[in-house]
N, C-alpha and C positions, 0 to 999 in steps of 0.2 A: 642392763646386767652384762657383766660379761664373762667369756671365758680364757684362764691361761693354757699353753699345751706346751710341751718341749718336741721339739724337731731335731736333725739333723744339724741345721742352722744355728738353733737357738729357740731361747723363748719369744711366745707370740702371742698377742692378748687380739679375740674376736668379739664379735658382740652377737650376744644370744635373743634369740628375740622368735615366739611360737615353736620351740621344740628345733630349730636348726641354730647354727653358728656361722654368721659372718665372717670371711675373715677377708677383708679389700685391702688393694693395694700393696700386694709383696713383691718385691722389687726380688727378679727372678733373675736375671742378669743385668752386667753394664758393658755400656761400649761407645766409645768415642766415636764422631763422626766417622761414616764410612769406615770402621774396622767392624768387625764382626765379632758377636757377643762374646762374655765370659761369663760362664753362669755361679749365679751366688753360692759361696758355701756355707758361709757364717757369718753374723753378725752381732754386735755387741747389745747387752743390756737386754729387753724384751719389746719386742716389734711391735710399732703399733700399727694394726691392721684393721683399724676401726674406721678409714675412709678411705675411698677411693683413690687412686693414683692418677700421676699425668699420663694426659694421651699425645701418642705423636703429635707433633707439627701437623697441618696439613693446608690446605684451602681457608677452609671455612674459619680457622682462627685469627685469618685478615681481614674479613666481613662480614657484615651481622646479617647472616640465614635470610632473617625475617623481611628482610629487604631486597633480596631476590629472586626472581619471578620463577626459575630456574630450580632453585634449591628449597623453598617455601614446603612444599606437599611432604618432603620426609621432614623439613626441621618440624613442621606441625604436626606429622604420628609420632616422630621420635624424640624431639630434644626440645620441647619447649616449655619455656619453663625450668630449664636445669641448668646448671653453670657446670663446665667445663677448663679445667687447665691445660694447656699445652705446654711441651718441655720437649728438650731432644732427650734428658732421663725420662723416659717412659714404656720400658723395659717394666708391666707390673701385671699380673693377676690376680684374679679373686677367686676363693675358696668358699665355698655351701657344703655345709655336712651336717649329717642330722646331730644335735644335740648331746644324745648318747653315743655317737660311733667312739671307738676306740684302736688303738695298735691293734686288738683283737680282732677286729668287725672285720676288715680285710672287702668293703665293700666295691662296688665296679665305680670307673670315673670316668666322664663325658668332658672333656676338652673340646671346649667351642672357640673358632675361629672365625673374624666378625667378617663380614663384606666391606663393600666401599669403594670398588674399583682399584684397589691397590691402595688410593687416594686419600682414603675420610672413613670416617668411625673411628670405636674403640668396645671396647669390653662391659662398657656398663653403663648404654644409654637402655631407653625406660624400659624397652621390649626384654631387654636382656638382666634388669634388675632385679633379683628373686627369684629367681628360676624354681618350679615346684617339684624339680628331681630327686630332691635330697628327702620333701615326703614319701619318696618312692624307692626309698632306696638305693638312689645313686647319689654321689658326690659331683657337684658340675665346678668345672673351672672356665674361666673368660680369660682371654689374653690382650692383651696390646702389644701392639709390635709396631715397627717406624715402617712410617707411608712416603708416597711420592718419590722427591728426590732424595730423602734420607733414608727411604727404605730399596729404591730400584736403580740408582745410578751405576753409571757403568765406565772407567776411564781405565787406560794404558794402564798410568802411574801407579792405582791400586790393582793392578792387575801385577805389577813389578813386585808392588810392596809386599801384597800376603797373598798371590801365588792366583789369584784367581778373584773377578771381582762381579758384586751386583747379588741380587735374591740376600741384601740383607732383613730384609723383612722375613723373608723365609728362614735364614739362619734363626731369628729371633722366636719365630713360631716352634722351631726344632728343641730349643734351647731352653723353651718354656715346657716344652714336652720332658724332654729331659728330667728338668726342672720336680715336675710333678713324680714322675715316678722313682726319684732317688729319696722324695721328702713326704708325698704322700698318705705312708701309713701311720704316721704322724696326726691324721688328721681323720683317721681312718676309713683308709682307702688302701686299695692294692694295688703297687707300681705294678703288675703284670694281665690287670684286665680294665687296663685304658681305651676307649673310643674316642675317635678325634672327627667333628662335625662343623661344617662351614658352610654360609650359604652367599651366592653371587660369587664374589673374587675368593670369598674365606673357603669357597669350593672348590675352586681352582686351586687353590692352596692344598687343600687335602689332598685333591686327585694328584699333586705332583708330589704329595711326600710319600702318598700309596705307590709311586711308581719311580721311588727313590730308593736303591739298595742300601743308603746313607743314614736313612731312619729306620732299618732293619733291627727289628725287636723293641721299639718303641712302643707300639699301638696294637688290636689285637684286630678290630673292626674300624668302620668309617661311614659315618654319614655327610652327602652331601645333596645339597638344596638349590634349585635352579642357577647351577653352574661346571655339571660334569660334563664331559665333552668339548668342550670350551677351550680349556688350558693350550692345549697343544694349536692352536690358531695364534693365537696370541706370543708364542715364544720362538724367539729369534735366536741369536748369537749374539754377546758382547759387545764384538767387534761391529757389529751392525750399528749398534749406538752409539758409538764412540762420538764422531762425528758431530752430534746433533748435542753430548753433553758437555762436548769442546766448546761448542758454539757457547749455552749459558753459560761459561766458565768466565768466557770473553765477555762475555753482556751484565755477568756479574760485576766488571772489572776486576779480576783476580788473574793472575797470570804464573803464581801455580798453585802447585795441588795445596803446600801451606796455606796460603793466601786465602782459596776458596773455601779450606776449611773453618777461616776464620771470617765464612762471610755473614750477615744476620739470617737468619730464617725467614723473615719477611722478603728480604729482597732475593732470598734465594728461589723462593716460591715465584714472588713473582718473576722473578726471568726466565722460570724455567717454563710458566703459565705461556707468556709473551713470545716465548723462542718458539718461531715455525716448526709443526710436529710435534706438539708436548703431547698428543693425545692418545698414541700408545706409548710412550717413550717408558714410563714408569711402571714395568711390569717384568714378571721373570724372564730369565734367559736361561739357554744353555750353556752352566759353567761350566759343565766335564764333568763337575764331582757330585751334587745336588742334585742335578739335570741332566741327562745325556741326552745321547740324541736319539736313542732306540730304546726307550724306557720299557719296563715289562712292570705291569700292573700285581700286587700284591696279593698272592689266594686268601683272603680274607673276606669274612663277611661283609658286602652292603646292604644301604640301604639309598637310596635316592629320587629326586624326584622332582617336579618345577611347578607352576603355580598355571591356571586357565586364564590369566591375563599379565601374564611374565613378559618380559622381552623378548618380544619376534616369539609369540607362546608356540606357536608350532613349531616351527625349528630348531626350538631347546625339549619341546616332548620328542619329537625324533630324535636330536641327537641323544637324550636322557635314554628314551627307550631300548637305540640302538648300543647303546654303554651298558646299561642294565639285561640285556639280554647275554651279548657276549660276556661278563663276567657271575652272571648268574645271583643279580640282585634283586632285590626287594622293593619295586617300582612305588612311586607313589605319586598321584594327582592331585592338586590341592584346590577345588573350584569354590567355594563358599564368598559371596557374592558380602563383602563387609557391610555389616551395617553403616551409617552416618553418611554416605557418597554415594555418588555411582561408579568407581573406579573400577569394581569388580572382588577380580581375585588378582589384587596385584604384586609387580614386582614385591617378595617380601616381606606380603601383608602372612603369610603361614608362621615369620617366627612367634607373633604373636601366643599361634596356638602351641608349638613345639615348645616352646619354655614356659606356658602356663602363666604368661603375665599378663590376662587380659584386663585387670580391674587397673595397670597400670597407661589403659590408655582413656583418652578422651571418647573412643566411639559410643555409643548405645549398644555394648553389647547384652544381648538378647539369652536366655536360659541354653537354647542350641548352642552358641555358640560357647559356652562353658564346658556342654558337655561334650563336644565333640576335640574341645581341647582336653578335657580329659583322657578322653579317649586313645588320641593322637601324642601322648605324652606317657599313656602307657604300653604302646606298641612302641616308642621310641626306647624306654627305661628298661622295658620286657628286651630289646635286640641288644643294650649297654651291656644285659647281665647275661642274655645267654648266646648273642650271634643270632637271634630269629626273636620277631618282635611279637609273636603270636602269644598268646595268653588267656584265661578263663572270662569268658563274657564279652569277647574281641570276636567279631567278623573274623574267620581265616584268609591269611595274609598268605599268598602263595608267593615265589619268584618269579621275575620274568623269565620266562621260556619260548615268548608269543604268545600270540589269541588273547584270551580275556585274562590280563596276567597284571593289570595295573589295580592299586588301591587307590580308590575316588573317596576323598575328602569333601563334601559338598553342602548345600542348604537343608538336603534334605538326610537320609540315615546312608550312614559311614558303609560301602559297599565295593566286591571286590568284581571286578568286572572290566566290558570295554571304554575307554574314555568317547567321550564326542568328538572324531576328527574333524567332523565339519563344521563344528563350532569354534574351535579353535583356529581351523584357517581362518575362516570371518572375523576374529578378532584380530589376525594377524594383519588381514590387510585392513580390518576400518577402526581400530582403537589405537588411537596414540599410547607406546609404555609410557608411565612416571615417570618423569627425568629422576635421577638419583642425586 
């Protein structure tokens, strides 16, 4: 079954199915390599938004997951079994809204931004497939936005051409934000009580549009999931890589900026894989306008938080805790030991519960673990609609201020109190994280 709606763009047919509306694959802006998006206004005839869109280029579109050693443990929680397209058009998001919402409903909307290390994902591998927000009253959107060298590269030339260059994946994440609240109530939702939620790089992403004057009056709150404190490690200046994406330009054989525009995606991955340094190369910088270099953090609600077997877990509960303290956030721990492995509580394994997709995975999950994603999905829906996630039949969720100020997600009942620091050193130093 499905359904038509008219928007600002135009008409667009979704597919109905349990009391919500699908609506995949809106191509939200376009943009030619290395320029920076234009976001859609209109489009001809009536959209079909009944399947998913392409996702960036990346890695893993040159070789099959399944085959290595490296990459196996997410493509077997996440992607197995599902087919994927890649394109440099892959500029799209997906739309959930309940069934009945209308222009009138005027409900709140969760803008999720995926992780991957800058590198890999997109908007609707299986964790992030059905999200159960829209039972809840919230509208969610998923985006894709271009990775790697199509989404972080950094040269003179485009710095010549349009004034400033690199964080086009960031542009693209802005552009989709945009995107939602010019076209939103269309589907109803309210462009003016958006939250924007990321976890790993998709948190870093947050933390630096939350501390972007350039996104001012976009978003209202922000969640983000074992990656706040982070961002600012990671970003350089431009001109710092210049250098290093001169080199794959050369190894592309392209000798100029036309040239390398025109060079495959394949081989542009791979030179840029091969060129000494690729391993932070691909990430934000400071352009001046996006990013400065003295950034000031958004008075806005959070929420944040990292997982009891995250990457380096104690050194991201510190840095989380000490983010969440100074802007006076709503901490969270996520320890629940997954069923099917002994991995733990690892990098990741929480979006599971946050989007309520757990019948979409292969583990054994267990009646606890239903419920405590319930749970964890309406302290998330409960902060969407009001800035504070607390709600009737919820554990009270207090901010960090210090002392016992974290919320522990765990095997046994949902409690607000102090984490185990000595449990989490010990994992730091004897538990290998999951490669991603």
């Amino acid at each position: 079954m499905y359904k038509i709606i008219s928007t600002p763009c135009g008409e667009i047919k979704g597919t109905v199915s349990d009391g919500v509306v699908d609506f995949k694959g809106i191509r939200y802006a376009v943009a030619e390599r290395w320029t920076y998006p234009e976001i859609v206004t209109e489009w001809e005839g009536v959209y079909d938004a009944t399947a998913y869109g392409n996702c960036s280029y990346q890695p893993r579109a040159f070789y099959n997951e399944e085959e290595n050693p490296g990459k196996v443990f997410y493509y077997n929680e996440f992607r197995k079994g599902e087919t994927y397209t890649y394109d440099e058009a892959c500029l799209f998001l997906n739309i959930r809204t309940p069934e009945d919402a209308d222009p009138d409903s005027k409900l709140p909307v969760l803008v999720y931004i995926h992780g991957g290390g800058f590198t890999g994902g997109c908007g609707h591998e299986k964790h992030f497939d059905g999200p159960v927000w829209a039972k809840k009253g919230v509208i969610s959107v998923t985006v894709n936005y271009r990775l790697g060298p199509m989404g972080f590269l950094c040269l003179p030339e485009l710095k010549k051409e349009a004034g400033h260059t690199g964080n086009y994946g960031l542009y693209d994440q802005i552009t989709a934000i945009k995107w939602v609240k010019d076209n939103i109530s269309a589907f109803g939702g309210d462009g003016d009580k958006i939250t924007i939620m990321g976890q790993s790089a998709g948190a870093m992403s947050v933390q630096h549009l939350c501390q972007s004057d350039y996104t001012d009056g976009l978003f209202r709150s922000a969640v983000m999931s074992s990656g706040v404190g982070m961002g600012s490690f990671m970003t350089g200046t431009p001109e710092k890589k210049y250098d290093f994406w001169k080199e794959v330009m050369k190894n592309t054989g392209a000798k100029t900026l036309e040239e390398f525009r025109g060079v495959s995606p394949e081989v542009l991955f791979r030179e840029w894989k091969n060129t000494k340094g690729s391993g932070m190369s691909a990430t934000p910088v400071r352009d001046g306008i996006l990013i400065k270099d003295k950034p000031e953090v958004k008075n806005i609600p959070y929420m944040v938080g990292s997982t009891s077997h995250d990457m380096a877990p104690a050194i991201l509960y510190l840095l989380t805790k000490s983010w969440a303290k100074k802007n006076g956030a709503y901490m969270w721990l996520f320890e629940r030991m997954l069923p099917g492995d002994d991995k733990g509580a690892w990098h990741s394994s929480d979006l599971w519960y946050w989007f309520g997709t757990l019948k979409n995975s292969w583990r054994p999950m267990e009646k606890r673990d239903f419920f405590l994603s319930d749970g964890m999905t309406s302290y998330l829906c409960n902060f969407v609609k009001n800035g504070n996630p607390n709600g009737d039949g919820l554990p009270l969720w207090e901010k960090c201020t210090g002392g016992k100020t974290v919320m522990c997600f765990g095997d046994s009942m949902t409690y607000f109190g102090k984490a185990k620091m000595g449990k989490l050193i010990y994992n730091t130093l004897t538990t290998k994280p999951v490669g991603e």
